[in-house]
N, CA, C and O atoms as CSV, one atom per row, in Angstrom:
chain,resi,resn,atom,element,x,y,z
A,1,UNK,N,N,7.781,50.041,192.821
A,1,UNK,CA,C,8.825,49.703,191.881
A,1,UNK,C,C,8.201,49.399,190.523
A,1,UNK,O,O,7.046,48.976,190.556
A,2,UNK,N,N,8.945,49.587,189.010
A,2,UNK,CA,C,8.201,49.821,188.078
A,2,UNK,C,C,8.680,48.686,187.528
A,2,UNK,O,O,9.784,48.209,187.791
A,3,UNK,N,N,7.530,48.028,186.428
A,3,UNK,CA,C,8.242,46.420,185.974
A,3,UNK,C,C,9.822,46.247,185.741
A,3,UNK,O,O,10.556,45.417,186.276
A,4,UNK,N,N,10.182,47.297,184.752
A,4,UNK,CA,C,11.767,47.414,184.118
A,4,UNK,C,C,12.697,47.171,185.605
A,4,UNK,O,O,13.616,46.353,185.643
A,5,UNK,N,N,12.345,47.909,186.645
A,5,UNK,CA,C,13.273,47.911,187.678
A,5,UNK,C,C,12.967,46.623,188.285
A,5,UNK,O,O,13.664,46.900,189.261
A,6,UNK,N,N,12.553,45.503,188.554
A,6,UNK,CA,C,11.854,44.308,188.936
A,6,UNK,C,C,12.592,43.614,188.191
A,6,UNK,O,O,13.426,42.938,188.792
A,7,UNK,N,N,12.577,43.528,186.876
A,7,UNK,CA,C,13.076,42.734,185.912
A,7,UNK,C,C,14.899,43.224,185.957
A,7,UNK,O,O,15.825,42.419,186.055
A,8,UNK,N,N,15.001,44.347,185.880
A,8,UNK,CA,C,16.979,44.753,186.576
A,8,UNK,C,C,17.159,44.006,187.205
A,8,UNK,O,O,18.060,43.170,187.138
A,9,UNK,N,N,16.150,44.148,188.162
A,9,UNK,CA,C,17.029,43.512,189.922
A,9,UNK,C,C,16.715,41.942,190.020
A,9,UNK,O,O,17.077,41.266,190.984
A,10,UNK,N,N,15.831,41.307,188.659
A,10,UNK,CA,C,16.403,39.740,188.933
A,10,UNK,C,C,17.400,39.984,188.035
A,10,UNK,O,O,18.421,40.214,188.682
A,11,UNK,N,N,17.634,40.057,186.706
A,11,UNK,CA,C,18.909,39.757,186.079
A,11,UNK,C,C,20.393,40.163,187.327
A,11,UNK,O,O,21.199,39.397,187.854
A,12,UNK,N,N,20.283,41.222,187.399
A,12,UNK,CA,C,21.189,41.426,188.381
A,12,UNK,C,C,21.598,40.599,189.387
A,12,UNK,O,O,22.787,40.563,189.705
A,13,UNK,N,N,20.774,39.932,189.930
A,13,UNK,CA,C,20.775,38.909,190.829
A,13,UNK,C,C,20.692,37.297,190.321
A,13,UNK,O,O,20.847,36.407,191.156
A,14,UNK,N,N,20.492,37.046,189.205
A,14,UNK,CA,C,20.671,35.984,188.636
A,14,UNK,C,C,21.605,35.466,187.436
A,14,UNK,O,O,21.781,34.276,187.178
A,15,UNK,N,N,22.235,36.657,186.672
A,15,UNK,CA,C,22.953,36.583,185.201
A,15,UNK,C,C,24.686,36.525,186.006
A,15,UNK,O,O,24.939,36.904,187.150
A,16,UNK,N,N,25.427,36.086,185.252
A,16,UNK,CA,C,26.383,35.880,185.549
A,16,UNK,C,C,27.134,36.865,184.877
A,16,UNK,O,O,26.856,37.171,183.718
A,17,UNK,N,N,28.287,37.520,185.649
A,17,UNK,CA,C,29.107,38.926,185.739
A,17,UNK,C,C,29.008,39.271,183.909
A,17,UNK,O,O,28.655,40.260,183.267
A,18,UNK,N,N,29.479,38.002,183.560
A,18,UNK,CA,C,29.885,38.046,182.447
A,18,UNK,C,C,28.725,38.541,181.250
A,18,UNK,O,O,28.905,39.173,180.208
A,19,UNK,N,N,27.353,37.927,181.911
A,19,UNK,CA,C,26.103,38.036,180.904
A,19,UNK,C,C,25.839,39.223,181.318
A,19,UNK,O,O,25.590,40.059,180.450
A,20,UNK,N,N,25.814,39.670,182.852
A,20,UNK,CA,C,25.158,40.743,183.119
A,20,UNK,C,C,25.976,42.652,182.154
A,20,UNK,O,O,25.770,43.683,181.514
A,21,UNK,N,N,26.903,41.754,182.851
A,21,UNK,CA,C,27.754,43.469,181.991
A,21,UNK,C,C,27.900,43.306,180.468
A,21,UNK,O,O,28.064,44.431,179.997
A,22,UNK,N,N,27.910,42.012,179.139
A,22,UNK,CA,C,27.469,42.237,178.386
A,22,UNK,C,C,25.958,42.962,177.782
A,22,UNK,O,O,25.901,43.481,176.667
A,23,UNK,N,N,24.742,42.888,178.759
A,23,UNK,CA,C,23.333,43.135,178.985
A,23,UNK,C,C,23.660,45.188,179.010
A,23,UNK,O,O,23.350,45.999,178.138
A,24,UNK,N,N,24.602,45.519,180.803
A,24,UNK,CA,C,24.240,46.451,180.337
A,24,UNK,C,C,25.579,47.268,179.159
A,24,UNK,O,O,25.603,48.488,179.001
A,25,UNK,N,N,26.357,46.528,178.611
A,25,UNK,CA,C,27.379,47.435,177.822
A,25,UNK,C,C,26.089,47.482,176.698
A,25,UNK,O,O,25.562,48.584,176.544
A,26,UNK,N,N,25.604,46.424,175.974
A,26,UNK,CA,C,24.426,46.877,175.359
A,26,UNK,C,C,23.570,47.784,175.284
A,26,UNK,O,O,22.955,48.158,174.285
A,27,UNK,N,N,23.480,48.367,176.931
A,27,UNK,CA,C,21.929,49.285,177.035
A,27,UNK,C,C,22.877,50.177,176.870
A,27,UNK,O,O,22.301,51.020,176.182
A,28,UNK,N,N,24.047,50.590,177.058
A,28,UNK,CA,C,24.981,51.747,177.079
A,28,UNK,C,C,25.222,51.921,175.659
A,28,UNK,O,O,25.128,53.015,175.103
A,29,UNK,N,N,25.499,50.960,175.138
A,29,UNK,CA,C,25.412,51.252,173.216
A,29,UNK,C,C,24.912,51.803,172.747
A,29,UNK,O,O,25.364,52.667,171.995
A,30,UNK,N,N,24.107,51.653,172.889
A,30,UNK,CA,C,22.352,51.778,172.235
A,30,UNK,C,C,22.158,53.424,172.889
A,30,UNK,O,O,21.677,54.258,172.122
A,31,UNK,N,N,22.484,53.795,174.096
A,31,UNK,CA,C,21.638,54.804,174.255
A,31,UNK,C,C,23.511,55.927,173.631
A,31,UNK,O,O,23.327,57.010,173.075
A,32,UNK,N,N,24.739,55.517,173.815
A,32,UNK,CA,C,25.526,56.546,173.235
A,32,UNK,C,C,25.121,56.792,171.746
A,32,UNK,O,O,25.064,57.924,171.267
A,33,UNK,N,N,24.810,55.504,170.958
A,33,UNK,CA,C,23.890,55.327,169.394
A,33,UNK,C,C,23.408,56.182,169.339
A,33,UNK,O,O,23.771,57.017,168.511
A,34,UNK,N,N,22.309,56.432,170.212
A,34,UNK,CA,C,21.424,57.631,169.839
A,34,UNK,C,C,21.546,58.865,169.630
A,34,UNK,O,O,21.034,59.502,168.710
A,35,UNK,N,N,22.526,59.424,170.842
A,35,UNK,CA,C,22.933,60.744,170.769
A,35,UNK,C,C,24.169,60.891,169.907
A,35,UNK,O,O,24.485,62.078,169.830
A,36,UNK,N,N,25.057,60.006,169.164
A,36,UNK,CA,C,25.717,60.304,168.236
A,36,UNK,C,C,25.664,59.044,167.662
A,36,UNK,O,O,25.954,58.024,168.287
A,37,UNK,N,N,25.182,59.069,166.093
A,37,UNK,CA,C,25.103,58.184,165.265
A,37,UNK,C,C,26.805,57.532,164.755
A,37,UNK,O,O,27.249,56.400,164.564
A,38,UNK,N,N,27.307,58.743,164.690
A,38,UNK,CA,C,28.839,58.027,164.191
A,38,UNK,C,C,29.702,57.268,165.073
A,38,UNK,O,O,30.800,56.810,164.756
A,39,UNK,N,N,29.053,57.149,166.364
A,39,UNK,CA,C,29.444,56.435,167.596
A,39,UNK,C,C,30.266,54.967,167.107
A,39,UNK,O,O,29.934,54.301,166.127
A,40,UNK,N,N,31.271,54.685,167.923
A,40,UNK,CA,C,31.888,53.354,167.523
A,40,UNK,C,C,31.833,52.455,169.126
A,40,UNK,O,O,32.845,52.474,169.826
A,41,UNK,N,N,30.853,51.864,169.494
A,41,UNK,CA,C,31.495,51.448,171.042
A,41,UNK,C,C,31.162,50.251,170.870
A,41,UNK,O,O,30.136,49.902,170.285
A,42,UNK,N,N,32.216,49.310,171.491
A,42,UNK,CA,C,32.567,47.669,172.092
A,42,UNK,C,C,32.667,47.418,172.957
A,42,UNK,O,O,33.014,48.171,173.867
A,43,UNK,N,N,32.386,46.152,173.062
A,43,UNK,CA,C,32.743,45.667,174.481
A,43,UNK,C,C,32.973,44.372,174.666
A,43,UNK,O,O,31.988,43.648,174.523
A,44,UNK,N,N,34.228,43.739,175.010
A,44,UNK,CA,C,34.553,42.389,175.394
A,44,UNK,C,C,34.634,41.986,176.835
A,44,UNK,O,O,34.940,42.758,177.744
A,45,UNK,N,N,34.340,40.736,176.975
A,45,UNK,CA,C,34.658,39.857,178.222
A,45,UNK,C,C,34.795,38.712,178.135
A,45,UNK,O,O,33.974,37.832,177.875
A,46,UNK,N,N,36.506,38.644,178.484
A,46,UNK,CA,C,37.080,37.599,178.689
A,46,UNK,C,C,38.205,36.935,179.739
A,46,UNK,O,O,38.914,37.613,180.483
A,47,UNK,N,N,38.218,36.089,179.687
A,47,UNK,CA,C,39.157,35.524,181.206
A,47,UNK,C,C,38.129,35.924,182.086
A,47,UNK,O,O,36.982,35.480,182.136
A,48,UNK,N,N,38.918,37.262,183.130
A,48,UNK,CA,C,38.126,38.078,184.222
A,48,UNK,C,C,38.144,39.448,183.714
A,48,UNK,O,O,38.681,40.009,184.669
A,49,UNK,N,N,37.960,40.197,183.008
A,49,UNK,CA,C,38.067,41.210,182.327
A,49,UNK,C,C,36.807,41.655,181.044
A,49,UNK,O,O,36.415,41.211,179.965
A,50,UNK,N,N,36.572,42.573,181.783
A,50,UNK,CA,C,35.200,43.232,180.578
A,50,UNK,C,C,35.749,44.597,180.213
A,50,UNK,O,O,36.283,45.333,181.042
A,51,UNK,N,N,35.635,44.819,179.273
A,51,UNK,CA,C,36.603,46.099,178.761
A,51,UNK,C,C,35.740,46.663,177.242
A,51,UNK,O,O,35.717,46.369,176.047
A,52,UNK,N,N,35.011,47.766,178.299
A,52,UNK,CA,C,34.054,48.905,177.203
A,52,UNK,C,C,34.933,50.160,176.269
A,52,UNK,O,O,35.640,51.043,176.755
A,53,UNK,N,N,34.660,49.938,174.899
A,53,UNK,CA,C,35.679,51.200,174.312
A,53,UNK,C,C,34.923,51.532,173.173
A,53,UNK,O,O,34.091,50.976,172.457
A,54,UNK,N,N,35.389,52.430,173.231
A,54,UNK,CA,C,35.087,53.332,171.759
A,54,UNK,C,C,35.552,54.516,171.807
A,54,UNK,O,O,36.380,55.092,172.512
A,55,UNK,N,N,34.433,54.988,170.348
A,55,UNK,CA,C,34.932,56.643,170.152
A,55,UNK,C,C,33.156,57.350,170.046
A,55,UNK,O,O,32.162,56.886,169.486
A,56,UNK,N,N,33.286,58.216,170.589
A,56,UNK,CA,C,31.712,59.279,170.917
A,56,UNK,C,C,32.138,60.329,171.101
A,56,UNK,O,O,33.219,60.441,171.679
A,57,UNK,N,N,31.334,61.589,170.612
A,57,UNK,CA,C,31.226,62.731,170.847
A,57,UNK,C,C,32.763,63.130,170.489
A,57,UNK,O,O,33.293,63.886,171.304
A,58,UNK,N,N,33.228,62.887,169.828
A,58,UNK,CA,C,34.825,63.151,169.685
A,58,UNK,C,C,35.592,62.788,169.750
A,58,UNK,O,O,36.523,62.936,168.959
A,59,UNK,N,N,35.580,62.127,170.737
A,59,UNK,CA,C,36.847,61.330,172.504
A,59,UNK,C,C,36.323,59.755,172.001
A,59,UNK,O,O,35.239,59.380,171.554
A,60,UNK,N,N,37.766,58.924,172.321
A,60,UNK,CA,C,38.013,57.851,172.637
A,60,UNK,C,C,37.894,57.694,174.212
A,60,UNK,O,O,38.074,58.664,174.948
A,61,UNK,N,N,37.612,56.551,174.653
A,61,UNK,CA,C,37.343,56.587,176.091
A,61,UNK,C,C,37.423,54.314,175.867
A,61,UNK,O,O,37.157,53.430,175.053
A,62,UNK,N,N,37.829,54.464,176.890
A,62,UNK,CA,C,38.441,52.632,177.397
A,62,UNK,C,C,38.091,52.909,178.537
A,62,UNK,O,O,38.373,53.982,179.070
A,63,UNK,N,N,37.152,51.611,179.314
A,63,UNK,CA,C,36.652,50.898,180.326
A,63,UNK,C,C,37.111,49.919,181.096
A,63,UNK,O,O,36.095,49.374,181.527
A,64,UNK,N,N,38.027,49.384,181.516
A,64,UNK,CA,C,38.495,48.212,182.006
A,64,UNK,C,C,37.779,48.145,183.437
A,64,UNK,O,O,37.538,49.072,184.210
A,65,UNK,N,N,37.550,46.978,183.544
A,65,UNK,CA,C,36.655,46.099,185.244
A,65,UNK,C,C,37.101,44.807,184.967
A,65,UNK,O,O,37.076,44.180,183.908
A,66,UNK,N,N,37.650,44.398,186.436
A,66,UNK,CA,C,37.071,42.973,186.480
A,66,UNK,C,C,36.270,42.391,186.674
A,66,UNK,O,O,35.378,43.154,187.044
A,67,UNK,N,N,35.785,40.984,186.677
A,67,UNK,CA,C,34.166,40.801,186.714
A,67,UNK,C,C,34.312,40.337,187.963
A,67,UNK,O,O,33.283,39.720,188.238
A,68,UNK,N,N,35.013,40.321,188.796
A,68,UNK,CA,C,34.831,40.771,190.342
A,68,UNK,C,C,34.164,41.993,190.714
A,68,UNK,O,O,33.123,42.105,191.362
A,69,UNK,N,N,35.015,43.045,190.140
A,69,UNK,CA,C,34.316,44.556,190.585
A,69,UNK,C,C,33.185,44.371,189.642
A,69,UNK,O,O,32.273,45.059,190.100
A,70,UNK,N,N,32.827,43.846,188.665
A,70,UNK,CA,C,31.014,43.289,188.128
A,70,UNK,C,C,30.517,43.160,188.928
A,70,UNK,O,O,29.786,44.063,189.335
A,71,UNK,N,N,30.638,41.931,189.622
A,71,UNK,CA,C,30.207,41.373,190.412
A,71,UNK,C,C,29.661,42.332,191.791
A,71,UNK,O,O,28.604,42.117,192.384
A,72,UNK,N,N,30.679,43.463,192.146
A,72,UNK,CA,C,30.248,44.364,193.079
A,72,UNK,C,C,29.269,45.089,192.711
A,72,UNK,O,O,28.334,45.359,193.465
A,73,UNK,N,N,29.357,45.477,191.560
A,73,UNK,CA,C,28.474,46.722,190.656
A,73,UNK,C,C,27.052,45.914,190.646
A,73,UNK,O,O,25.980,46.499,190.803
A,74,UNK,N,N,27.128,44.953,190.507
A,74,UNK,CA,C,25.356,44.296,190.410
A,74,UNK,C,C,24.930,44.295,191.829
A,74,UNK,O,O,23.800,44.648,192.166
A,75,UNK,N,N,25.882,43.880,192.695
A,75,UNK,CA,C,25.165,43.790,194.179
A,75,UNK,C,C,25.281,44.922,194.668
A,75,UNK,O,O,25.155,44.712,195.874
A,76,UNK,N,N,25.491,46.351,194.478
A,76,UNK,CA,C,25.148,47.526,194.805
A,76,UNK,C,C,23.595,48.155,194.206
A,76,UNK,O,O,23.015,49.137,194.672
A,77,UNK,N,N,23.157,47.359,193.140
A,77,UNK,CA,C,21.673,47.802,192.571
A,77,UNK,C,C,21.700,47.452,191.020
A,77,UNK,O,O,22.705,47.407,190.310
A,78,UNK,N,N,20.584,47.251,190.703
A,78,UNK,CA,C,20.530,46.981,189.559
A,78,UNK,C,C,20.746,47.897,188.207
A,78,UNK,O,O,20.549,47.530,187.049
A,79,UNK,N,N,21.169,49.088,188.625
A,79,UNK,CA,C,21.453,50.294,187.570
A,79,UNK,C,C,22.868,50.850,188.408
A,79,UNK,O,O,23.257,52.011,188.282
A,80,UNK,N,N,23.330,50.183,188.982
A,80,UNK,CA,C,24.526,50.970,189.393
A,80,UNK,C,C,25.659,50.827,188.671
A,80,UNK,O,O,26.298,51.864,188.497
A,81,UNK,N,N,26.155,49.668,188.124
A,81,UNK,CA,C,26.709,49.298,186.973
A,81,UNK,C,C,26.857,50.326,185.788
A,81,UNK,O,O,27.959,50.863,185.682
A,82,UNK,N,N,25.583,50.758,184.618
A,82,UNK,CA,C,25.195,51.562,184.400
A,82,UNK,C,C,25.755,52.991,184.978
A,82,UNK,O,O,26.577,53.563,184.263
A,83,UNK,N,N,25.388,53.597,186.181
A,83,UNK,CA,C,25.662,54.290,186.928
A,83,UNK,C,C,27.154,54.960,186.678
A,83,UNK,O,O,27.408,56.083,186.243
A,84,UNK,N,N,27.904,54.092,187.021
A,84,UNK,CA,C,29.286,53.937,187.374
A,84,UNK,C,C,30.001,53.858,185.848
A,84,UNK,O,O,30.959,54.622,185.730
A,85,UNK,N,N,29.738,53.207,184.900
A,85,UNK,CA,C,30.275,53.672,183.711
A,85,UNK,C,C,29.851,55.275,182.915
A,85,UNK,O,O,30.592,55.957,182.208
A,86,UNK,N,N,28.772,55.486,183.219
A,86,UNK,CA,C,28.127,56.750,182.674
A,86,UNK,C,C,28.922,57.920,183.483
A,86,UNK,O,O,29.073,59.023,182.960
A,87,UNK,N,N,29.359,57.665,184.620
A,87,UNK,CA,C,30.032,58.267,185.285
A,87,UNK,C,C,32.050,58.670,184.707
A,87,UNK,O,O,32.757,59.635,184.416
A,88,UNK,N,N,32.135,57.231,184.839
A,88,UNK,CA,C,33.381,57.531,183.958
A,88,UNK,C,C,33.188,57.691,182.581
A,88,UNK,O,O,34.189,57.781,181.870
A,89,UNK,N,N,32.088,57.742,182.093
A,89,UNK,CA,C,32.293,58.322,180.709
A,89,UNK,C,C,31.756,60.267,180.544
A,89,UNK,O,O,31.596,60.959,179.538
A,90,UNK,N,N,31.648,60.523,181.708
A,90,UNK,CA,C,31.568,61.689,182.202
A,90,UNK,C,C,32.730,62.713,182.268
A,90,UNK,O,O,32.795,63.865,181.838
A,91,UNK,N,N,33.636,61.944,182.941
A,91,UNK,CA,C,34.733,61.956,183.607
A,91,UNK,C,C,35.674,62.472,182.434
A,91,UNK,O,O,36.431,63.374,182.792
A,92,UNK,N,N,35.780,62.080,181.100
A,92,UNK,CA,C,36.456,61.993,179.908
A,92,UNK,C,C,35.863,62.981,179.283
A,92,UNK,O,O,36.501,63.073,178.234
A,93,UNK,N,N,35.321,63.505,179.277
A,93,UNK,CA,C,34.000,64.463,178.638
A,93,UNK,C,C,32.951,64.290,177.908
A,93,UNK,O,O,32.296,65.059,177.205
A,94,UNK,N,N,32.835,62.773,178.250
A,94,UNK,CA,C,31.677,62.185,177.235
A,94,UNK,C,C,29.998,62.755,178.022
A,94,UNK,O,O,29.700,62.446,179.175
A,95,UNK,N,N,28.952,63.734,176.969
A,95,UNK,CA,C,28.102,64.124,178.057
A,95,UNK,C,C,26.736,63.619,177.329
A,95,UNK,O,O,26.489,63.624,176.123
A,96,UNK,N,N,25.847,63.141,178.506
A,96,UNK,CA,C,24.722,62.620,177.853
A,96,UNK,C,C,23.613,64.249,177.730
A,96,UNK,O,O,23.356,65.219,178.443
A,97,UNK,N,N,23.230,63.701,176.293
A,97,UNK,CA,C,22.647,64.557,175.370
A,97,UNK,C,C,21.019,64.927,175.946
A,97,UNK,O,O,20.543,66.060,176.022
A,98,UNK,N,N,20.680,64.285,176.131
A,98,UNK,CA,C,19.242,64.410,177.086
A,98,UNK,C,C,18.867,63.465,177.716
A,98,UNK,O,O,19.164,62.438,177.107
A,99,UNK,N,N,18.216,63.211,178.894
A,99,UNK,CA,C,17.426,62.632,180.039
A,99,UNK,C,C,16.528,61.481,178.462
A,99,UNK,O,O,15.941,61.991,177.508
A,100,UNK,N,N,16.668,60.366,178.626
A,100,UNK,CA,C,15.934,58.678,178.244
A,100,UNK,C,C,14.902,58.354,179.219
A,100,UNK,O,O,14.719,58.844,180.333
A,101,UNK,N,N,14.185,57.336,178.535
A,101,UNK,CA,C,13.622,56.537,179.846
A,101,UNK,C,C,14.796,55.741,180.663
A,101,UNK,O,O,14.877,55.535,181.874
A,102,UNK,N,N,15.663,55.370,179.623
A,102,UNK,CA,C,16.611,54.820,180.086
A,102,UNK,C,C,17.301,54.868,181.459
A,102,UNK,O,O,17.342,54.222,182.507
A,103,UNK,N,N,17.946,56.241,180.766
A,103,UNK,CA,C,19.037,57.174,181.386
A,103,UNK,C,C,18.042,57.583,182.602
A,103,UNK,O,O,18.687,57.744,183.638
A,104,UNK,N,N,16.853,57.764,182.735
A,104,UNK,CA,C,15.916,58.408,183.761
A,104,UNK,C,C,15.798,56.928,184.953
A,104,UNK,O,O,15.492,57.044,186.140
A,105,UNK,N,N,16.069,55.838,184.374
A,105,UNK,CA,C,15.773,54.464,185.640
A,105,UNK,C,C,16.930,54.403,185.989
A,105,UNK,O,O,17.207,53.590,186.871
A,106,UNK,N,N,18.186,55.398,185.309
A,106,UNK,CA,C,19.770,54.672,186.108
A,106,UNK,C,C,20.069,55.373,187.030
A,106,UNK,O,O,20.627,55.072,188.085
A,107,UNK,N,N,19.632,56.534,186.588
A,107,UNK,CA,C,19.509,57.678,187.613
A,107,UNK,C,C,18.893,58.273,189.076
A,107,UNK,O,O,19.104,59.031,190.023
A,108,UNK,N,N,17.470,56.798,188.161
A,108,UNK,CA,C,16.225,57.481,189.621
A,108,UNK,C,C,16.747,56.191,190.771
A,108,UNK,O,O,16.233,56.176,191.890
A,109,UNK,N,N,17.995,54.941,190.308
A,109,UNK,CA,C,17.940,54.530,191.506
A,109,UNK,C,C,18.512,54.740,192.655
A,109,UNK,O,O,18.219,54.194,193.718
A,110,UNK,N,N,19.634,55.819,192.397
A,110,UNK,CA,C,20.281,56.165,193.497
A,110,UNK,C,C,20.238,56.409,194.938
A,110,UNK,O,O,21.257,56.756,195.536
């Protein structure tokens, strides 16, 4: 296991729904950032509700979870979270632009 994935799987196991899915809507920012600069994406959590949105690659696309189903998404793995939004942002036609280191640890944990 490689440090980055060590260091996932304590936050994952120690950050609370709320810190953790702010952590990865961040890493998800950052890497839609890259492949389109004019990118607009947010993300709130509040009450029980974390809710990722923006606009990329063209398309508007909205995220809604509760931080219950957070809560599932961290105890399935520490990139599954990750996983599972990249997925529904798939789904919309949002497509990732090339393979990251990133995008390469969310992928390789399956």
């Amino acid at each position: 296991m490689r440090e980055e994935d060590s260091l996932r799987s304590y936050m994952a196991a120690h950050l609370t729904a709320t810190s953790f899915a702010s952590h990865v809507a961040r890493c998800v920012q950052k890497q839609l950032l890259q492949f389109d600069r004019q990118a607009a994406i947010h993300f709130d959590c509040s009450q029980n509700v974390f809710h990722l949105y923006g606009y990329t690659q063209g398309k508007m696309f909205s995220l809604l979870l509760t931080l219950a189903e957070v809560e599932e998404w961290k105890a399935a793995g520490p990139y599954a979270l990750d996983r599972y939004i990249f997925g529904q942002l798939a789904a919309k036609g949002i497509s990732l632009v090339h393979m990251t280191p990133y995008l390469r640890a969310v992928f390789s944990q399956v």
